[in-house]
C-alpha positions in Angstrom: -111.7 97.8 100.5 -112.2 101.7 100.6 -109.6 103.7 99.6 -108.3 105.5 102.6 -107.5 108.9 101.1 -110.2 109.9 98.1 -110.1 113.2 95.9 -112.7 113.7 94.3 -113.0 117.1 91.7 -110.2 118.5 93.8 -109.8 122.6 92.9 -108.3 125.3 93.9 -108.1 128.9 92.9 -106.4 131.8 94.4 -107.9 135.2 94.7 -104.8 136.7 91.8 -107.0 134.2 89.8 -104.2 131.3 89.9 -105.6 127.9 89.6 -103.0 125.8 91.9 -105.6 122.3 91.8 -107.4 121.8 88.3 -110.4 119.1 89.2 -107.6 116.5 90.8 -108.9 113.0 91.4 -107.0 110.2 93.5 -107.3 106.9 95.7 -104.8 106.4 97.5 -104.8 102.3 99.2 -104.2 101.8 102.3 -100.4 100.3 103.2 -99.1 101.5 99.7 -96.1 103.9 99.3 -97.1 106.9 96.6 -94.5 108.9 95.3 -96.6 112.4 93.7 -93.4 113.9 91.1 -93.8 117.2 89.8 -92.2 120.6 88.8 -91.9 123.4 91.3 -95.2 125.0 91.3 -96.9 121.9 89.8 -100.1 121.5 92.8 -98.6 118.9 95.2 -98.0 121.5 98.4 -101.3 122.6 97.5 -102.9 119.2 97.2 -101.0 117.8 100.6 -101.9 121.3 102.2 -105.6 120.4 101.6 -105.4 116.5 102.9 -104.1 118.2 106.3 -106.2 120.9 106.5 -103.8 123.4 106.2 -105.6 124.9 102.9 -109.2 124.5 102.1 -110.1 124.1 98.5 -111.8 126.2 96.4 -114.2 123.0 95.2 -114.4 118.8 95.4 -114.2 117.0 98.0 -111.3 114.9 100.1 -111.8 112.2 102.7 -109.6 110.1 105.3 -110.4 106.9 106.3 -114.1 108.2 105.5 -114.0 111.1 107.0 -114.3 114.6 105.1 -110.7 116.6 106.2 -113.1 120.1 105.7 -116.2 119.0 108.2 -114.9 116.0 110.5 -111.5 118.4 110.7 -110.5 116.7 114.2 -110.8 113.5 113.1 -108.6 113.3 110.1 -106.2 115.3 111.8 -105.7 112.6 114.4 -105.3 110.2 111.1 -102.4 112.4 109.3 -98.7 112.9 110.0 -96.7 115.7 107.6 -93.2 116.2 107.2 -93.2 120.3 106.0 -90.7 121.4 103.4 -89.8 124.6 105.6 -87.7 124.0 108.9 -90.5 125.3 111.3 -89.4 124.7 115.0 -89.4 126.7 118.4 -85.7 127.5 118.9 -85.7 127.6 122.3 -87.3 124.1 122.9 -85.5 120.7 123.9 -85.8 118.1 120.6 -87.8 116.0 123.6 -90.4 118.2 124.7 -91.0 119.2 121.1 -91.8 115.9 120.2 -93.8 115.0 123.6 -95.5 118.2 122.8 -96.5 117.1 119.5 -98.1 113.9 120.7 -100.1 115.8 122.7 -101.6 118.6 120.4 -103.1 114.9 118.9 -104.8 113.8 121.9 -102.6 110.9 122.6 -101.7 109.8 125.8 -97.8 109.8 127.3 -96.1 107.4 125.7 -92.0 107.7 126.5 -91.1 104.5 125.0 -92.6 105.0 121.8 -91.0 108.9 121.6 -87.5 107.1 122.5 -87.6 104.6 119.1 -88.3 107.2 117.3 -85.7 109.3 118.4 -83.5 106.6 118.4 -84.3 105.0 114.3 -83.6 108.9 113.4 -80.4 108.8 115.2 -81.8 111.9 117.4 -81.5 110.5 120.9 -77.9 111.7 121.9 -79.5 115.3 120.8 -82.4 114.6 123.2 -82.0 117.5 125.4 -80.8 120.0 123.0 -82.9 122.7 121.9 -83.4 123.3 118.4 -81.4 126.6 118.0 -78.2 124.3 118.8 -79.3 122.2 115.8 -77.9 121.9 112.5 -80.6 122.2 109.2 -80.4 118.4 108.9 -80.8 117.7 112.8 -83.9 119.9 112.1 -85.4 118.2 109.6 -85.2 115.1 111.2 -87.1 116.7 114.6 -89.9 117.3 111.7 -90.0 113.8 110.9 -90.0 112.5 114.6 -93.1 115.3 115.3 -94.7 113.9 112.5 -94.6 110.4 113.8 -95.3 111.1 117.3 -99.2 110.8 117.3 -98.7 107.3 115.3 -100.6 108.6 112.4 -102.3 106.0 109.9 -101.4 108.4 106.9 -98.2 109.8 106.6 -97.3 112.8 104.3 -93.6 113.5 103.5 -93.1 117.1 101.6 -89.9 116.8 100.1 -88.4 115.4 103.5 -84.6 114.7 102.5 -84.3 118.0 100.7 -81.1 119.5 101.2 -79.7 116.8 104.1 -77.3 114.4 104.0 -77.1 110.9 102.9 -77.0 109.3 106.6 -80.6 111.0 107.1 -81.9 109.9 103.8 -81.1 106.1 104.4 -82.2 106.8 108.3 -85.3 108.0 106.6 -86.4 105.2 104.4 -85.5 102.3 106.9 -88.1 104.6 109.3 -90.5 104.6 105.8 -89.9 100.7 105.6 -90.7 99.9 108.9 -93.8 102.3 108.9 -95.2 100.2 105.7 -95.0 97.0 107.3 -97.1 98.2 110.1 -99.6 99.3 107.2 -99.1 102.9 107.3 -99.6 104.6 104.0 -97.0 107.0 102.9 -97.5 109.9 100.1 -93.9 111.4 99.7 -93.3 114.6 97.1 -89.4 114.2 95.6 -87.1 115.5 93.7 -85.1 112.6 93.9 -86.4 111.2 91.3 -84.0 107.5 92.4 -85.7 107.6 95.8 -89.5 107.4 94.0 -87.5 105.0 91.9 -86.8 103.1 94.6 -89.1 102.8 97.3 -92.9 103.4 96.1 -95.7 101.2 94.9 -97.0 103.6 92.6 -96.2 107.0 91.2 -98.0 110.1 90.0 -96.8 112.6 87.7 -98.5 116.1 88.9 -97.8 119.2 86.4 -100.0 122.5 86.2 -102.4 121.2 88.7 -103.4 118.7 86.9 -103.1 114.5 87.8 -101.4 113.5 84.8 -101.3 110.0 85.5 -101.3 107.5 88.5 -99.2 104.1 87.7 -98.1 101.3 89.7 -94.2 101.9 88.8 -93.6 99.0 87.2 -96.5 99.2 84.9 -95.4 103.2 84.1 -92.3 102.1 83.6 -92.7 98.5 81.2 -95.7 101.1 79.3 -93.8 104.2 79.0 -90.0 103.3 79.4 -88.3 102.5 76.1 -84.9 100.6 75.5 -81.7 101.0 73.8 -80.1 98.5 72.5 -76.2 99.1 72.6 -73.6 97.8 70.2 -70.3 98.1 71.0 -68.1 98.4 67.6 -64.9 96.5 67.5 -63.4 99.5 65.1 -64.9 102.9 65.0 -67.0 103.8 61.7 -67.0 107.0 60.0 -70.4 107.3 58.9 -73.2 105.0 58.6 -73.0 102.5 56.0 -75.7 103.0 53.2 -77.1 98.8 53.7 -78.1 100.0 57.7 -79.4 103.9 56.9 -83.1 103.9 57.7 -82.9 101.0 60.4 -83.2 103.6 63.1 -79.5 103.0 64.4 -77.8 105.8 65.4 -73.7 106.3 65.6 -72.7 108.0 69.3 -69.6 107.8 71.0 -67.1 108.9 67.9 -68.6 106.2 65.6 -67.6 103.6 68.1 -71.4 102.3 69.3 -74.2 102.0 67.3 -77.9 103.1 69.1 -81.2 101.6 68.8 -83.9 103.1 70.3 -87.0 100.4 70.9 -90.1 99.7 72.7 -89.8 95.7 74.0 -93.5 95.8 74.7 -94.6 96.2 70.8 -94.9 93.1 69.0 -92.6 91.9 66.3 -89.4 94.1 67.7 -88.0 90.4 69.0 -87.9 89.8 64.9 -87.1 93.5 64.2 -84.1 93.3 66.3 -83.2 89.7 65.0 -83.1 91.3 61.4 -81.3 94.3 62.3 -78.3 92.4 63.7 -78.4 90.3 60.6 -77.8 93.3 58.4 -75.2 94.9 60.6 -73.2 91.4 60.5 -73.9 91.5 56.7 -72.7 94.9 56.5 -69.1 93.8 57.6 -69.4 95.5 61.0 -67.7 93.8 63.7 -69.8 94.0 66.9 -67.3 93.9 70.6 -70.3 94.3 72.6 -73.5 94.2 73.2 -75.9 95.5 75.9 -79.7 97.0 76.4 -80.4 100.0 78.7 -83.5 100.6 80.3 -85.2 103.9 80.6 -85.5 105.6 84.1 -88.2 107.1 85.9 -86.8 110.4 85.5 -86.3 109.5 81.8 -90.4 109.3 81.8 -91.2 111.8 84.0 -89.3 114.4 81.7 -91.2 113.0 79.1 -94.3 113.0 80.8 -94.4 116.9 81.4 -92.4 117.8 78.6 -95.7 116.1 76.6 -98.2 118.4 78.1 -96.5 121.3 79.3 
């Protein structure tokens, strides 16, 4: 099945000469969750901005469901919801007719039933007839989200949605995400929280000087990239490292009371290397309280990522 977002040789360039896209390509699947991480000023405004029309690139080419977002402009339109960064509302309008209004601008016909659930899963319905002025920052943001479902786009882009709101909208926000999915609506969210990617998406892409750096289903990223420690919890604390376990790769932390290994479970052989490495720690007369492995996070790898090609 075709993709239904495609970059292809995505650019853009700035008349200062700043290159924000540098030849991006993506497929994004339709149904899947995406989470696009990234530094400020790494490309992803600028690569959603494009997908919506909002930009137009300097070169490539980007199509929706099959259509090309610079030539069939109306049609992929139609296809796309976005959830802005920047709180962008009229004051003086009820939270209702802001939505309604929304629907509209789409083409779609009246559909009062469908606006009230989505008022209601974003806990905006008691705030129906307010206007916007009257609204705190986080009501706000959630009146983006509800415009941006209103049309009941196939393609749904959240910019960073939860930034700087409270934890009631966040968890409001990704049952709304979870339901969305299972009615096959694909979902590209930007984050800083790096927990929520963590959390929620199928795959994630690391975006860093407008360049793709890689796109991974997350557990692959995470079983390829991630590394482990393998924690040993010392029954008495050691000064220094006996001379039988230097050049093993442990590590003392914690006063001298844990010793560190850092390892990679996917290479072969570190089963046996770690077999032989508790062998000579028992033979070295240190007395082991506890033992325990930590996994690497995404942010752990993410860090890594763009810390790699900076």
């Amino acid at each position: 099945m075709a993709p239904i977002v495609s970059i292809r040789n995505l650019t853009k360039a700035y008349s200062n000469g700043f290159q924000a896209l540098k030849g991006v390509n993506l497929d994004i699947e339709q149904g899947e969750i995406l989470a696009l991480l990234g530094p400020n000023g790494a490309g992803k405004t600028t690569m959603i901005s494009i997908v919506c029309g909002i930009v137009n690139p300097s070169g490539g080419e980007v199509k929706v469901a099959g259509h090309d977002v610079v030539r069939d402009f109306r049609q992929t339109r139609r296809l796309i919801g976005l959830v802005p960064q920047e709180l962008t509302t009229d004051q003086f309008e009820t939270v209702w007719n802001t939505v309604v209004f929304s629907r509209g601008l789409h083409g779609c016909k009246p559909d009062p039933a469908y606006i009230e659930r989505i008022l209601k899963d974003l806990s905006l319905w008691d705030k129906r007839d307010n206007m916007l002025r009257e609204l705190s920052g986080g009501m706000k943001r959630r009146v983006l989200i509800a415009k941006a479902l209103s049309h009941e786009p196939t393609v749904l882009f959240l910019d960073e949605p939860t930034a700087g709101v409270d934890v009631t909208l966040r968890k409001d926000m990704w049952k709304v995400v979870e339901r969305l999915r299972e009615n096959g609506v694909t979902i590209i969210l930007t984050t800083h929280y790096i927990e929520e990617a963590e959390e929620i998406a199928d795959r994630v892409g690391v975006i860093n000087g407008g360049n793709l750096l890689l796109v991974e289903d997350k557990a692959t990223l995470m079983q390829k990239l991630g590394r482990k420690q393998l924690i040993l919890d010392l029954a008495e604390p050691l000064p220094t490292m006996p001379g039988s376990l230097e050049g093993r790769g442990l590590s003392l932390a914690n006063d001298g009371n844990r010793l560190v290994y850092d390892f990679n479970a996917a290479h072969e052989g570190e089963q046996a290397t770690i077999a032989s490495l508790l062998a000579a720690i028992a033979a070295a007369d240190v007395h082991v309280k506890d033992l325990s492995t930590q996994q690497s996070s995404l942010e752990d790898i993410f860090v890594q990522l763009v810390g790699e090609r900076a």
